[in-house]
N, C-alpha and C positions, 0 to 999 in steps of 0.2 A: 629421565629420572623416574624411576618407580615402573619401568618399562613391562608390560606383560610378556611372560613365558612366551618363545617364540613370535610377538610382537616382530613387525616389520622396522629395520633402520630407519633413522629420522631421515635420510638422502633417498628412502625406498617412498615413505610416507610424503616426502614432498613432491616428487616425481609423479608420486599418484592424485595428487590434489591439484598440481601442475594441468594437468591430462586435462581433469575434470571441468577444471575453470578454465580449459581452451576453448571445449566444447560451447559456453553459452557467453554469447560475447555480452551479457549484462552483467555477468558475475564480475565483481571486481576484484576478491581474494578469498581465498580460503585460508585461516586458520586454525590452531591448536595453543589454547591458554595452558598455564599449570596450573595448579591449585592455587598459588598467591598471585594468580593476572600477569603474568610476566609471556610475553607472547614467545612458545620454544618453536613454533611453528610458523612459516606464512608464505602465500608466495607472491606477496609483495615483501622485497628483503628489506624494505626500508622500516619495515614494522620491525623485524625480526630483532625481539631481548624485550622490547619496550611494555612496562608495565602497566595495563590496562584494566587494573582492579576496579576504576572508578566507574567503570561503564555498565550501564544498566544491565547488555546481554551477559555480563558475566556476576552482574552483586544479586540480578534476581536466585542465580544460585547458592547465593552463601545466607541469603535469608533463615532463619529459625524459622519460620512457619514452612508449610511444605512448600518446594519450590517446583516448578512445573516440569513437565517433562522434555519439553519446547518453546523457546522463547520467539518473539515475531515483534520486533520494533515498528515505531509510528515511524515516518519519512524523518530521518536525521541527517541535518546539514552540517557537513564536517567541517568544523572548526578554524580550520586554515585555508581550505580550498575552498569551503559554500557549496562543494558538489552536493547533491542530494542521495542517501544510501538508505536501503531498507538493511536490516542486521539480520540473520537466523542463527541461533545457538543450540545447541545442547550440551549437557555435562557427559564427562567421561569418567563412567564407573566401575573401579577394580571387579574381581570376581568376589573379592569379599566385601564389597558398599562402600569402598573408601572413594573419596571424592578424587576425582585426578587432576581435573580440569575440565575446560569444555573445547566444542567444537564448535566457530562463528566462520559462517557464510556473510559475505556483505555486496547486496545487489544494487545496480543502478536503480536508481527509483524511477530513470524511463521504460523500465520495465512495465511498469501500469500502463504508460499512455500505447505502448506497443501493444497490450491485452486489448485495450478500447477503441485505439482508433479504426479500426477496420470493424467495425459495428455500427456505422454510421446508417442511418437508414433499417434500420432492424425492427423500428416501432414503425412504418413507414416513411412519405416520402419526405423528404427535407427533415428527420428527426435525426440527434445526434446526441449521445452520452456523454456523461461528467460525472466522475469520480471527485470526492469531497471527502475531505474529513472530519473528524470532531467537530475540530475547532471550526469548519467552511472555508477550510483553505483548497481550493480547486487541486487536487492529486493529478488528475489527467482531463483533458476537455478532446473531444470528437471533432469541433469545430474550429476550435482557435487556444491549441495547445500553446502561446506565446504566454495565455492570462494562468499557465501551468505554478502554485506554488503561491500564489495572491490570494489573499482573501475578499469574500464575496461584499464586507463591510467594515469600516474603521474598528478597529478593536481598540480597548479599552489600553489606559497605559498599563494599568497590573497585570491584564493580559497579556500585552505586548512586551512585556519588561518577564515573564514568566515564561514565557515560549521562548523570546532569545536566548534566557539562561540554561533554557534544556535544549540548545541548538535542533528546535523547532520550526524556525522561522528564515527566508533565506537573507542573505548578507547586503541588503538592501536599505538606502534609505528610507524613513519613514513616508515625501513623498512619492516616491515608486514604487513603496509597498501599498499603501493602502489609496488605491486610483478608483476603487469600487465603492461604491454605496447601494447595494440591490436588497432595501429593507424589504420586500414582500420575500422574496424568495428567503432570508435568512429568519423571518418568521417561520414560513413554513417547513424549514429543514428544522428547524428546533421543536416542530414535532411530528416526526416523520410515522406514528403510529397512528395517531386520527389524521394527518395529511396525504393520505397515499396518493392520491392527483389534484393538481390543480394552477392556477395561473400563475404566471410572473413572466418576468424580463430576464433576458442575459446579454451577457455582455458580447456574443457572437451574432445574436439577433440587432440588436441596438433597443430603439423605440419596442418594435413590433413585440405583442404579447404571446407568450406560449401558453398550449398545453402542459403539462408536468407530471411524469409519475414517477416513483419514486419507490426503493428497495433500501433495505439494508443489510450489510456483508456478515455472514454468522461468526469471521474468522479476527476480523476486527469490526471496529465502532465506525465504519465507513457508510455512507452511503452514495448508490449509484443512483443517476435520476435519467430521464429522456425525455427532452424536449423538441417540440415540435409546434409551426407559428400554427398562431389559432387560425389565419385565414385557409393553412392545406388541412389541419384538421378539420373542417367546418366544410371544405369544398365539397366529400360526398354527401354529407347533410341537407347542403342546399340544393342538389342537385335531385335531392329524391325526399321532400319535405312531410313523404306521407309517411317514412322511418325514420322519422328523426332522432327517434329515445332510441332505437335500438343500434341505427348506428352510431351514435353519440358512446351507448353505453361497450357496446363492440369495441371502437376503436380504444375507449380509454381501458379496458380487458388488454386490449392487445399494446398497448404502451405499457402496463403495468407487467403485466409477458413477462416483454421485451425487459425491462432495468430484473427482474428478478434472474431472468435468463441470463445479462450479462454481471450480476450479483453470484452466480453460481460458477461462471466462465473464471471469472478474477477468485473467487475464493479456492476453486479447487485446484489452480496451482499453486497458491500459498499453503493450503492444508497438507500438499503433494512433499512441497519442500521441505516443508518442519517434521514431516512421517520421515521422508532421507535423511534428513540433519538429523533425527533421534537413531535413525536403525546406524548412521553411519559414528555417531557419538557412543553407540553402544561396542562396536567393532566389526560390523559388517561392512570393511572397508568398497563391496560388491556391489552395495547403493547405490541407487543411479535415478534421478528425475527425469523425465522425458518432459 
């Protein structure tokens, strides 16, 4: 409907979106909404007609205030299945600004833990990454990817009762969801701008106390952190007690690095995707993410 001049058939347009989403085994479909959310596009067929106005990557564009150029969803657990997806949108604009609809990419959200796990070790030795979001729901963990999607401490019920409703939260009892209580470390993610390093526990260490540094992602409200036990951070310390400030203050330089380096690693393929998701919502069907 409303098709551009020499525009590609809808059986040309899915064969190409077909192609694209072979290539990256996290992609789960690619889409095309129309102007009223009605999905004319998809190459999951099971989606194909269904009207999906209600969904945030597609009402941030029908907004009155200006709507963005690229949309990038929190980790959204669908509905029916509890799988976890991240959403990428953009609208599609005639030549004269009339709104068409958009175009939603929808990723496995083990896409993160595939970015982080192989950084294990980055801030030194026995250090490993955790990806966390807003709310300190563990996104991706380095060490023990199983505590993936848990939060680091009992949340409130109006919390808890406001995350479910925006399928935030995975399809889990309340006691299997909330098996953490690591009050030091949820102090100090809640304020990750005078906290840039410092102690706590996690849940892959047990007892044993870490080191901690901590970044946060320019593309969302996420933060990376790397942990490492106080006794390997402390080992060259002890071993050479007449540098102790310096290498104290070295090491924690180079854990700080390390999370802002693997903060840069994770954002620039998100910033990657939504740059394709826009040139391909524009009609540069030639798009392509590496």
């Amino acid at each position: 409907h409303g098709a551009r001049e020499g525009s590609m058939p809808e059986e040309g347009v899915l064969a190409l979106l077909r192609a694209i989403k072979n290539k990256d085994p996290f992609i789960s479909s690619y889409a095309i909404l129309n102007a009223e959310g009605k999905v004319v596009i998809d190459t999951l067929m099971a989606d194909m007609g269904v009207n999906k106005s209600d969904r945030d990557y597609f009402r941030v564009f029908k907004q009155d205030s200006a709507p963005p150029n690229t949309y990038v969803s929190p980790v959204i657990f669908h509905p029916d299945s509890g799988i976890a997806y991240l959403y990428f949108s953009s609208p599609i604009i005639s030549e004269a600004g009339e709104f068409l609809g958009i175009l939603r990419v929808r990723y496995l959200a083990g896409v993160l833990q595939n970015l982080l796990e192989d950084k294990n070790g980055l801030a030194g030795s026995g250090s490993f990454g955790v990806l966390f979001d807003e709310n300190h729901l563990h996104l991706a963990h380095g060490s023990a990817p199983e505590v993936n999607f848990i939060p680091i401490i009992e949340l409130s019920d109006q919390k808890t009762t406001q995350l479910r409703a925006a399928n935030r939260l995975p399809h889990l009892p309340e006691d299997e969801l909330f098996i953490m209580q690591l009050d030091d470390l949820e102090e100090h993610l809640s304020n990750p701008e005078t906290q840039r390093f410092f102690e706590a526990e996690d849940v892959a260490t047990g007892e044993l106390v870490n080191q901690v540094a901590i970044a946060q992602l320019e593309t969302q409200p996420w933060l990376v952190t790397f942990f490492q036990p106080r006794e390997i951070f402390l080992a060259p310390v002890e071993a050479q007690t007449r540098t102790t400030l310096f290498l104290a203050a070295f090491i924690a330089a180079g854990a700080i690095l390390a999370a802002f380096i693997v903060g840069q690693a994770l954002g620039r393929p998100i910033l990657r995707l939504t740059n394709t998701v826009t040139r391909f919502g524009e009609g540069n069907l030639d798009a392509r993410t590496q």
